[in-house]
N, C-alpha and C positions, 0 to 999 in steps of 0.2 A: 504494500500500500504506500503510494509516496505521503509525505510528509508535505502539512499544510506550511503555506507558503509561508518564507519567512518565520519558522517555530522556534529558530534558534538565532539569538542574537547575533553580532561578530565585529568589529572593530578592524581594517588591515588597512595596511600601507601601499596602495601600488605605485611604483614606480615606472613613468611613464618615456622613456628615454627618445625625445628626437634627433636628427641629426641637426637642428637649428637650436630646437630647446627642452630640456627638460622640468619635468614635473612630481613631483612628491605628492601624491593626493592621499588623500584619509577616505576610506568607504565607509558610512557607518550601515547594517544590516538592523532593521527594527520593524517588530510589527509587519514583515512583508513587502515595507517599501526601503528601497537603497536612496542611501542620500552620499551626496563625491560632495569635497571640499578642496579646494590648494592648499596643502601646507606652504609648500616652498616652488620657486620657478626659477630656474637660470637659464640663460644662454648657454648651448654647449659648449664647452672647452676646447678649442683647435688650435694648433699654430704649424709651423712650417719648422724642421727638424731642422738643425744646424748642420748636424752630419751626412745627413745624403740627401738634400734638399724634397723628402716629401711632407706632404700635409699630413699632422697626425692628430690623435684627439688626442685630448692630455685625460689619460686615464686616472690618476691618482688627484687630480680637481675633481673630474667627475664623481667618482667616492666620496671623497670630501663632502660634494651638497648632496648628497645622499643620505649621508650621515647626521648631517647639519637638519636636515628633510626631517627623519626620523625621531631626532630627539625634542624636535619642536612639535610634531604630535607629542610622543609619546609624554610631553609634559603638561599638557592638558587632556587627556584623558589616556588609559592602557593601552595599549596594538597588542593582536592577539601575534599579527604575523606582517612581513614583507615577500613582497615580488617584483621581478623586474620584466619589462620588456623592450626594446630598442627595434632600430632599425635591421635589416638584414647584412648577411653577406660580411663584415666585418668583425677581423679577431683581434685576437693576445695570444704570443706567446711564452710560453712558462718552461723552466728547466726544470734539473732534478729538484732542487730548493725552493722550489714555487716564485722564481723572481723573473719578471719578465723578460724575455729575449725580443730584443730591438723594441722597437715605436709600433703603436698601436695604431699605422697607415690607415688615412680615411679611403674609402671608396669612391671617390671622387679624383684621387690622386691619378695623375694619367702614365704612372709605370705599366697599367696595364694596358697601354696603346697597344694593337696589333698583336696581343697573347691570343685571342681568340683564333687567327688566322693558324697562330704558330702552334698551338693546343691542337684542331681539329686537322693541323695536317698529319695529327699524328694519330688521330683516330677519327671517326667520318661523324659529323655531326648528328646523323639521325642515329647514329649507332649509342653516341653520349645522350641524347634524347630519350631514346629506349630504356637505356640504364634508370635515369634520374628523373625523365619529366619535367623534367626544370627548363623554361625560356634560355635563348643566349642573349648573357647582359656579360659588356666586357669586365661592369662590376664585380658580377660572382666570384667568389673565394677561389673557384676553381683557377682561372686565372690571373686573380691576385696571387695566388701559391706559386703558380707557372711563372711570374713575375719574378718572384722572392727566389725559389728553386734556383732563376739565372743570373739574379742579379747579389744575391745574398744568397749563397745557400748554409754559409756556416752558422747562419740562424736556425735554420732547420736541424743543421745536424745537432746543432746544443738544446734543440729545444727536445721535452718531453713528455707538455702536453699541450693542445691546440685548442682555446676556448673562445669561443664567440663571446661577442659582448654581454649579453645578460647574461652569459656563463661566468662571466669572468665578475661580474657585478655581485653574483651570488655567490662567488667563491672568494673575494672581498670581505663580504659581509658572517658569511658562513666560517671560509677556510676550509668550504666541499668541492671537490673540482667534480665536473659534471657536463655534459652534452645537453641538450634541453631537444626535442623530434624537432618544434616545428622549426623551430632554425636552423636548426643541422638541413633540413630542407634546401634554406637558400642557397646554399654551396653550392651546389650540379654536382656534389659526390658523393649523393645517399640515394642508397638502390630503392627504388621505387617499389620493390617485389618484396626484399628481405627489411625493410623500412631501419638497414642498416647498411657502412659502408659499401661501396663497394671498393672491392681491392684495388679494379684495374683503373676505374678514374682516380682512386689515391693515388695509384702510379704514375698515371698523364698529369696529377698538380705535382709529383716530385715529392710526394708526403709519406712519411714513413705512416704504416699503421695505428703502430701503438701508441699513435701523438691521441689518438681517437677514443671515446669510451662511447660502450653503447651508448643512443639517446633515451633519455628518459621521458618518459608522459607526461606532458600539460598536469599541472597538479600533482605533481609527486612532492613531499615534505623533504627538502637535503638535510636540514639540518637545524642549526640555532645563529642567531646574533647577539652577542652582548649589548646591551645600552648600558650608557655612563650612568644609571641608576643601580645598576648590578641584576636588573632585569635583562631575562632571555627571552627571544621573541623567535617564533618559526620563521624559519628562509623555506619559501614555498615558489618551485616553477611553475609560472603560468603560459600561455601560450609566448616562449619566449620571444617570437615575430611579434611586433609591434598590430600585422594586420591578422594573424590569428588571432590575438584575442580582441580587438577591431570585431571581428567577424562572428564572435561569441558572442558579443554581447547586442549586433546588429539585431533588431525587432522584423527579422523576417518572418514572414506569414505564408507557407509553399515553397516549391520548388520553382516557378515559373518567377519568383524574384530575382534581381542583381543588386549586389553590393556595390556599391563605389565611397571607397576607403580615401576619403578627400584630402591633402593637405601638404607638405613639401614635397611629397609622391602621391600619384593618386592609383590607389591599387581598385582595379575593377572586372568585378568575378561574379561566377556563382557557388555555393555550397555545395559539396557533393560528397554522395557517399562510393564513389570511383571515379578514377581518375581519367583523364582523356588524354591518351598519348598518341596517337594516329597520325597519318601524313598532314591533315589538315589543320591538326592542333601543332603539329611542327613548323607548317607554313605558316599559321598567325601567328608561332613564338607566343603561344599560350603556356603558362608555367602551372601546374599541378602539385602547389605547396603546400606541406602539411598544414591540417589541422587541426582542431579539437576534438576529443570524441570519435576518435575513428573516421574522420570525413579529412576530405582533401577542401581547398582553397582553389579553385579554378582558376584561374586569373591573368590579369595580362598589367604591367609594370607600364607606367604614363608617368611622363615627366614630372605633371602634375602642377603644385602652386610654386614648385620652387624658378618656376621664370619669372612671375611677378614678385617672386620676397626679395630677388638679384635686382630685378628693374628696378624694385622701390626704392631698394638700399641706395642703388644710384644718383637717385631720383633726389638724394638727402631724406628718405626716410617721412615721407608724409603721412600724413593719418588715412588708415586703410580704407576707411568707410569715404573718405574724400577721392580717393583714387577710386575707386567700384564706383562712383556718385559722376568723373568725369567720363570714365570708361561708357556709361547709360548716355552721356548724352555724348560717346562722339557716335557718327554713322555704322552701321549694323554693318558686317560683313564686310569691310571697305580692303583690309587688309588678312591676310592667312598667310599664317605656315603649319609646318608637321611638326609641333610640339616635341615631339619623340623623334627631332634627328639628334643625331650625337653631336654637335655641333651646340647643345644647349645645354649640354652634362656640365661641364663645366669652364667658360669660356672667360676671357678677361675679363671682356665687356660685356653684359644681356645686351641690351640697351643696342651697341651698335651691331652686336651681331645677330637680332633681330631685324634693324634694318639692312642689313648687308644680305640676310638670305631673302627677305621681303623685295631687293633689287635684283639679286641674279636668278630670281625664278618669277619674275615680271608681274611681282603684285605692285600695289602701293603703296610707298616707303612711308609707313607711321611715324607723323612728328608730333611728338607731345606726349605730356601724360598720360591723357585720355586718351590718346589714338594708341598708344603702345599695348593702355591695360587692353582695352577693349581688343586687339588684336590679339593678346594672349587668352582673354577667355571665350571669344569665340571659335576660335580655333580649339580650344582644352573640348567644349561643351562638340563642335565635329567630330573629334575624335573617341570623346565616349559615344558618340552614334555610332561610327567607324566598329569597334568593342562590342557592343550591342550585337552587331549586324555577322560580327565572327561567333560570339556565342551563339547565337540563333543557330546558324548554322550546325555546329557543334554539336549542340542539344537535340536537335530536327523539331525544334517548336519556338514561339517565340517568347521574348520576358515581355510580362507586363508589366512590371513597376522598378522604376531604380530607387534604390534608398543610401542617401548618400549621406555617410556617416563621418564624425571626425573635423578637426575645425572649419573645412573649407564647405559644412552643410550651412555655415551661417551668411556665407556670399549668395545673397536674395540675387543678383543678378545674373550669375553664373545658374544657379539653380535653376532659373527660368528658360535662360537660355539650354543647360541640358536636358529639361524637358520638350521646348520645342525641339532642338535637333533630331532627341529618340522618339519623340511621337508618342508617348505615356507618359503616367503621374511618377513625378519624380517628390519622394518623400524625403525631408530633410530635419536629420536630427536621431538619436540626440547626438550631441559635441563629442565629448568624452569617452568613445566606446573602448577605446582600446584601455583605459582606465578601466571603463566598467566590466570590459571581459577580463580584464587581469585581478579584479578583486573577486571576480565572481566564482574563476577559477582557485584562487585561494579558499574562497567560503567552502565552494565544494569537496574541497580536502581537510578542510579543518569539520565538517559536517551539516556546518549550517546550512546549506542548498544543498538538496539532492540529486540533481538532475540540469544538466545544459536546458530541459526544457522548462525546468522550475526559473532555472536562472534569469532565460529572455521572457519569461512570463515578469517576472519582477522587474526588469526594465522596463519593459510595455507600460505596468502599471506604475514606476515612477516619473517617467522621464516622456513630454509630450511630443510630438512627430508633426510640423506643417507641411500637410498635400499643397503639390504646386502643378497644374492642368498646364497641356501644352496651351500656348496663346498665339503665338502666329508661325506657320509652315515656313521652312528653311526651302529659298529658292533652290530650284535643281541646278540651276548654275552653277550656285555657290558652292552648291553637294560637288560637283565636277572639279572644280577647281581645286577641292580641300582635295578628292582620290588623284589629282594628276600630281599633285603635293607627295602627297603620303608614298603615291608609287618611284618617286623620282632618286630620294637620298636612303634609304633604308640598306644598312649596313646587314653585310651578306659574309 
């Protein structure tokens, strides 16, 4: 018999890790309804390594406001427990003595230009596809190692063991070292069959085995934290991908929904309980990332907001709501690119190299605030139709609803505009998911929720969702000129 909702109290800390900024929130669990708080927010910690000029995160800051996070709950009321979750594809590594080996390289860094060519000449793309299921993104770990392997590799050989970041965040806090499923996922070197390494792509990233520990489940308890009160709190993995547990805690209602996980990446998928690895899903570079609960994360990786937080930055940093406000009033459709060239990963300038691809592929070169935003999110809201339109496919039925979760559900403009591009209701809200699934998945280990579907029943009923109705038809023109876009620079 499950257990009425909410019958058990619970107090946790999730840790929300961006690659822009992080978050410490408090869950409190009462009476059936979930309530999220900030304790603590920073910007993430990066800087450019002295020694071999790449961009790393400063791992030992991060801890820091973590830390900092923690004990400023825990001094206005108990935490039963913490969890972390981050971005994908990015590690730490550790020796025999648990000290890290080298810099903790962002994903962003362009060491791995051209691994992707130099990897698959060594084994055939759909052959690495078949194994993992995993999109080619030249971010993946897989290629980050291929990187390291040639350019470093006495890193490798000192190192002992291989943790991704919330791995490494929980073994900070713990002193457990630990694999976590769903992010072992984003690597391209976890056998999609045995939902454990595979040997022979550990071989193609240059990675010794036993840097490896099996993954462990969403919700498994590693261990304890100390707080400076001489209190011990659970270190608990939750969906250690920032969009698994995103995706736990999204308020989907069927099978015939999509997710779109909005915000410096916009991840946009559907939920499934198998995975899609076929010719077609290897032609869209659809990724089949673990989830929660024995279900796969369908999905396909979008640039996402992070062209407008580069433009703004540029821009000196305006008030958002002011940019989204000139973006509405400049002209609809006037300028397009393909969000998702690589050329936007990470470039000097947004700014000019937005107009620099808007000139040599003969749209109209965006001048101004307003004409920039408004070309980035017309173009964002194309492309989740574009997504749309490959699921469909995939699935051999259509979605009827996108529910677009995560900070960028609170851009009314964008919103609208991805409803009219996909031609259904696109629901928006709540903010917080990936909070809410990372506390939710704690609750469920600690005992208080019984069940993923107790869980999203509790969201549903704390947290409200605004429908947003297509309002006006996206010329076919425009549709033309976004696929002559899309089909032109897509790296192969």
């Amino acid at each position: 018999m499950d257990k009425t909702i909410g019958a058990r109290a619970a107090r946790v800390a999730a840790v929300d890790m961006g690659s822009s900024t992080g978050r410490v929130m408090v869950a409190d669990l009462q009476d059936g309804h979930i309530t999220l708080e900030e304790a603590h927010r920073f910007e993430t910690p990066q800087f450019r390594d002295a020694a071999t000029g790449y961009d790393v995160w400063d791992a030992d800051a991060i801890v820091g406001h973590i830390r900092d996070g923690l004990e400023q709950m825990d001094a206005i009321a108990p935490i039963d427990s913490v969890g972390c979750e981050t971005w994908g594809v990015d590690y730490v590594l550790l020796d025999a003595e648990g000290r890290r080996v080298g810099p903790a390289v962002t994903y962003r860094d362009h060491r791995t230009d051209g691994m992707i060519e130099a990897v698959t000449a060594r084994m055939d793309r759909a052959e690495i596809y078949r194994r993992s299921g995993i999109h080619f993104h030249l971010y993946n770990t897989l290629y980050q190692l291929a990187a390291t392997a040639k350019h470093h590799p006495e890193w490798l050989e000192a190192a002992r063991h291989l943790l991704f970041t919330p791995d490494y965040l929980h073994y900070a806090l713990s002193g457990v070292i630990s694999n976590e499923y769903t992010i072992a996922t984003t690597s391209q070197m976890l056998s999609i069959e045995t939902r454990d390494w595979d040997p022979e792509l550990m071989k193609l990233a240059g990675l010794p085995r036993q840097l490896m520990l099996k993954p462990v489940e969403p919700g498994t308890i590693l261990g304890e934290a100390r707080l400076k009160s001489g209190r011990s709190i659970k270190v608990i993995a939750p969906g250690g991908h920032d969009t698994a547990s995103a995706v736990a805690a999204a308020p989907l209602d069927g099978p015939d929904e999509a997710y779109l996980s909005s915000g410096t990446w916009s991840l946009m998928g559907i939920e499934s309980e198998h995975p899609f690895t076929g010719p077609e899903a290897l032609a869209f570079n659809i990724g089949n990332e673990g989830g929660v609960c024995g279900r796969y994360t369908v999905l396909k990786n979008i640039m996402g907001l992070w062209l407008i937080q580069r433009a703004r930055k540029e821009l000196g940093s305006p008030d958002f709501a002011s940019l989204v406000a000139a973006a509405e009033a400049a002209p609809a459709w006037a300028s397009l690119i393909d969000p998702d060239d690589q050329r936007f990963l990470n470039p000097p300038n947004m700014i000019e190299t937005i107009k620099e691809y808007a000139r040599t592929h003969g749209e109209v070169v965006p001048e101004g605030p307003g004409a920039i935003a408004r070309c980035v999110f017309d173009s964002l809201a194309l492309e989740y139709a574009r997504v749309k339109g490959e699921l469909e496919t995939l699935r051999g039925r259509p979605i009827t609803r996108v529910r677009i979760i995560g900070g960028g559900s609170k851009n009314a403009l964008l919103n609208q505009l991805t409803a009219d591009a996909c031609g259904v209701t696109v629901s928006a809200g709540p903010v917080e998911t990936s909070s809410l699934g990372n506390a939710c998945l704690q609750m469920m280990a600690l005992g208080a929720i019984s069940s993923l579907a107790e869980a999203r029943a509790i969201v549903r009923k704390s947290f409200s969702v605004k429908d947003i109705v297509p309002r006006e038809a996206v010329p076919e023109a425009v549709r033309e000129r976004f696929r002559a876009l899309s089909a032109s620079d897509k790296p192969h």
